[in-house]
N, C-alpha and C positions, 0 to 999 in steps of 0.2 A: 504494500500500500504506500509506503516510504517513496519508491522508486518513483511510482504512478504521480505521485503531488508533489517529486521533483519535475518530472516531463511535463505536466500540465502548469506548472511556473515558469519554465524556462518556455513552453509554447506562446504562453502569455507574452512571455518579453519579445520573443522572436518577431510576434506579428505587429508589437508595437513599433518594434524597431524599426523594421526591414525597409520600411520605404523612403526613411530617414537614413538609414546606411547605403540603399541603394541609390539616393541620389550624389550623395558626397562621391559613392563608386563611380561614377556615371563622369564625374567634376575629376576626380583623379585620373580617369582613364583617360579623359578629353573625348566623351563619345561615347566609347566603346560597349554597349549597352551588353556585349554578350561576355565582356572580361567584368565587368561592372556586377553580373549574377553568379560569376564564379569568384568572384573576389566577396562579395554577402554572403553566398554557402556554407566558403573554406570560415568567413571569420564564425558565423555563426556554429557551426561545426565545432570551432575551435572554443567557441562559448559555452557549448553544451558540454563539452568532456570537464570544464573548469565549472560547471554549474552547483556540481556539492560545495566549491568550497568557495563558492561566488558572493557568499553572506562574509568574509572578511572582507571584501574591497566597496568602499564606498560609494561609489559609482558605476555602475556596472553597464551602464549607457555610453560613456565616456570612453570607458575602460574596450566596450565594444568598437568604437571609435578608433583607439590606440590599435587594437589588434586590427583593423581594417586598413590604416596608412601602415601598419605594418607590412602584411598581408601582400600590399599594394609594391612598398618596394622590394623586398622579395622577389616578387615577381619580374619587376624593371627588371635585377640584376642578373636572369636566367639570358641564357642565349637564344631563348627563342621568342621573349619581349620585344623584338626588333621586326616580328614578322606582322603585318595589319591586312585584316580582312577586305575585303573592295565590296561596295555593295551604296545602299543609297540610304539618301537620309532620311527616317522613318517619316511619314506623314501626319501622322497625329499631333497637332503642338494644340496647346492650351489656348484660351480664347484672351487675344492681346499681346502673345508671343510674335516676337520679330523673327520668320527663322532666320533669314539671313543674318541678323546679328546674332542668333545662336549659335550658325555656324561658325562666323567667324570666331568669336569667344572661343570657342572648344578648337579650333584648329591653332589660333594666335596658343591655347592651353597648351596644348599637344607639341608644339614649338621647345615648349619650356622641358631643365633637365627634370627626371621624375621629381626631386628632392625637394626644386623650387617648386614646381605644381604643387607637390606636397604641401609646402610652407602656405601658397597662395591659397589653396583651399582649407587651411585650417587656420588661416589666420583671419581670411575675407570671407568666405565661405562659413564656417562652422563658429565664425564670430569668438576664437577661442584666443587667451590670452600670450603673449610673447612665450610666456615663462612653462604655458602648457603645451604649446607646441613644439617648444627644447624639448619637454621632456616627453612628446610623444615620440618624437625623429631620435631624441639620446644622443642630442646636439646642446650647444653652450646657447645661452637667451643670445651673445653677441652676432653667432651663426645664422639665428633665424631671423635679428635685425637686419643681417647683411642680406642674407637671399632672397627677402622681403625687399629690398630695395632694388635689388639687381634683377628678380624675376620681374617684379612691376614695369621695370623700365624698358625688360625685355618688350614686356606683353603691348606698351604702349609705341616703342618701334616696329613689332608685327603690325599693329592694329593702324597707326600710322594717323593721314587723316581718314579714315575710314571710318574710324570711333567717329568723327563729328558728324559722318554723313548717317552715320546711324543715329545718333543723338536727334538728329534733325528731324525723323519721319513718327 
């Protein structure tokens, strides 16, 4: 019975997460919506087997978070990260989405090294603090002010004046 009103706690959590893990996925991959389901499986996978002992860590939301940019570069740093699917960009967008400024965002993303993305998405994206972001990446706060600077500036010479003309519409 134990076992049962573990799996039905951690099913709770799973479904509350998931579509909040799977957009950050989505923001880390630049896209990739099919590496973006496999990167929320492995993390939550990896939630479930830490689930008995998931009553020590404070945050288990956060902590899902951590193991997901982890998850993420991990994966960057396999040899076969470098290989991208071809295919088109789904159709579905929300009502008041720009795609074309989606796309470019996620490609200008996709531009950036894993690490920065990383940084840009957990700092811009996930609204989280300098100091938690070091300690998600297992970087110095100084590191993630720097990549934070240097991705941004990246993102704003991919994006160019392009950014205005999307601003504009």
């Amino acid at each position: 019975m134990r076992r049962q009103a573990r799996t039905d706690d951690f099913r709770e959590f799973a479904v509350g997460r998931a579509s909040h893990l799977y957009r950050s996925a989505c923001l880390l991959t630049s896209g990739d919506t099919h590496l973006a389901e496999d990167l929320v499986q492995e993390t939550l996978g990896r939630m479930y087997t830490l689930w008995g002992r998931i009553a020590r860590i404070d945050n288990p939301a956060g902590y899902a978070q951590t193991v997901l940019v982890r998850n993420f570069l991990a994966h960057q740093r396999r040899r076969s990260a470098t290989e991208r699917p071809v295919g088109e960009v789904p159709e579905g967008t929300a009502a008041g989405d720009d795609p074309a400024l989606r796309v470019a965002l996620l490609d200008a993303l996709a531009r950036l090294a894993p690490k920065d993305r990383a940084v840009v998405v957990l700092r811009y994206w996930e609204d989280r603090s300098i100091e938690e972001t070091a300690d998600v990446l297992n970087v110095s706060s100084a590191a993630v002010r720097t990549r934070a600077v240097r991705a941004l500036a990246k993102l704003r010479d991919h994006l160019g004046g392009s950014l205005a003309e999307f601003a504009s519409l």
